[in-house]
C-alpha positions as a Python dict, from the first residue, in 0.01 Angstrom:
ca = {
    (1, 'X'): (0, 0, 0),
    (2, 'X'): (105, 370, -31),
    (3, 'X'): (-57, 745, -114),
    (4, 'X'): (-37, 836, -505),
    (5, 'X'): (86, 1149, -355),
    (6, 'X'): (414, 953, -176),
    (7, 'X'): (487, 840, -569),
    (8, 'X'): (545, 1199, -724),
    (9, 'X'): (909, 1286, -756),
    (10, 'X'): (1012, 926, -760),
    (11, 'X'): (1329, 865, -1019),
    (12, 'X'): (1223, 640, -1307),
    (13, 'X'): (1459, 440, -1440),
    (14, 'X'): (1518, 166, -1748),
    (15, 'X'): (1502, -162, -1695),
    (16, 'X'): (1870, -116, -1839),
    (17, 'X'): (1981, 102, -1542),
    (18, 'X'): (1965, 424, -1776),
    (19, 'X'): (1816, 769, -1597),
    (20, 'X'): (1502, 842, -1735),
    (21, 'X'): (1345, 1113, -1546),
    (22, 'X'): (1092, 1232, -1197),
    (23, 'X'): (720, 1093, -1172),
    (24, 'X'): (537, 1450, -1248),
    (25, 'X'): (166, 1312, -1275),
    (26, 'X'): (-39, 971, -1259),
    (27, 'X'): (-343, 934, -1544),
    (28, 'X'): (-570, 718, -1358),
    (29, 'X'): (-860, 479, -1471),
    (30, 'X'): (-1156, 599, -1273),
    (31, 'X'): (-1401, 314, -1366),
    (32, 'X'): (-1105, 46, -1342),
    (33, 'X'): (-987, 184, -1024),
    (34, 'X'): (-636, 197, -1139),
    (35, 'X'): (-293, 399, -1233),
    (36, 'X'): (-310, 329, -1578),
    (37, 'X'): (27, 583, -1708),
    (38, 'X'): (280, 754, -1502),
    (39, 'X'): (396, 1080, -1690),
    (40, 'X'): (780, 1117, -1646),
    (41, 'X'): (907, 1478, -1664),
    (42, 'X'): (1234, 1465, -1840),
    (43, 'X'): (1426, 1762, -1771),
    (44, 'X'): (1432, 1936, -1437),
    (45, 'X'): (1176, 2196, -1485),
    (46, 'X'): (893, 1942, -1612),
    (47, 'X'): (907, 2124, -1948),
    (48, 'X'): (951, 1778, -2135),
    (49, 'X'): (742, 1495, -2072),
    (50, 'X'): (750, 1153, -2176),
    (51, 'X'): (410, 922, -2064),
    (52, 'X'): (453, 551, -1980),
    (53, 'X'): (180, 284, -1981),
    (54, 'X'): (184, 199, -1606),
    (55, 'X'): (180, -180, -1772),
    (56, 'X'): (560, -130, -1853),
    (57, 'X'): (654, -84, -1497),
    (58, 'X'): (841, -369, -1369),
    (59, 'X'): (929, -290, -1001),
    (60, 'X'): (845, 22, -753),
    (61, 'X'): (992, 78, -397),
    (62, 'X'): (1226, 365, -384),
    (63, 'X'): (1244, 376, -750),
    (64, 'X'): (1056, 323, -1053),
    (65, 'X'): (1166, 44, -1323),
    (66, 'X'): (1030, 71, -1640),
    (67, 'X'): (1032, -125, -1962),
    (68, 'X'): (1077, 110, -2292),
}
């Protein structure tokens, strides 16, 4: 188990290996319980942001891997 706030900044990447961007912010469920997005910021300064359903992430450890 780990702290939403150990997940910011985590690289995101395609389930083909391709860059896509940092974790910048989590939308979470409050009735479910539940992460249910992960907003990816896609340039460095977080001025472009891309969200992805948290159901399209196929493995987290160091990294995210993501289905898009």
């Amino acid at each position: 188990m780990r702290r939403i706030s150990e997940l910011y900044d985590m690289y995101v990447y395609s389930t083909d290996g391709i860059f896509i961007g940092l974790v910048y912010d989590m939308i979470f469920d409050d009735v479910e319980g539940r992460v249910v997005a992960l907003v990816v910021s896609l340039d460095e300064k977080g001025r472009e942001k891309r969200t992805v359903p948290y159901s399209s992430v196929r493995a987290c450890g160091d990294i995210y891997i993501v289905s898009v």
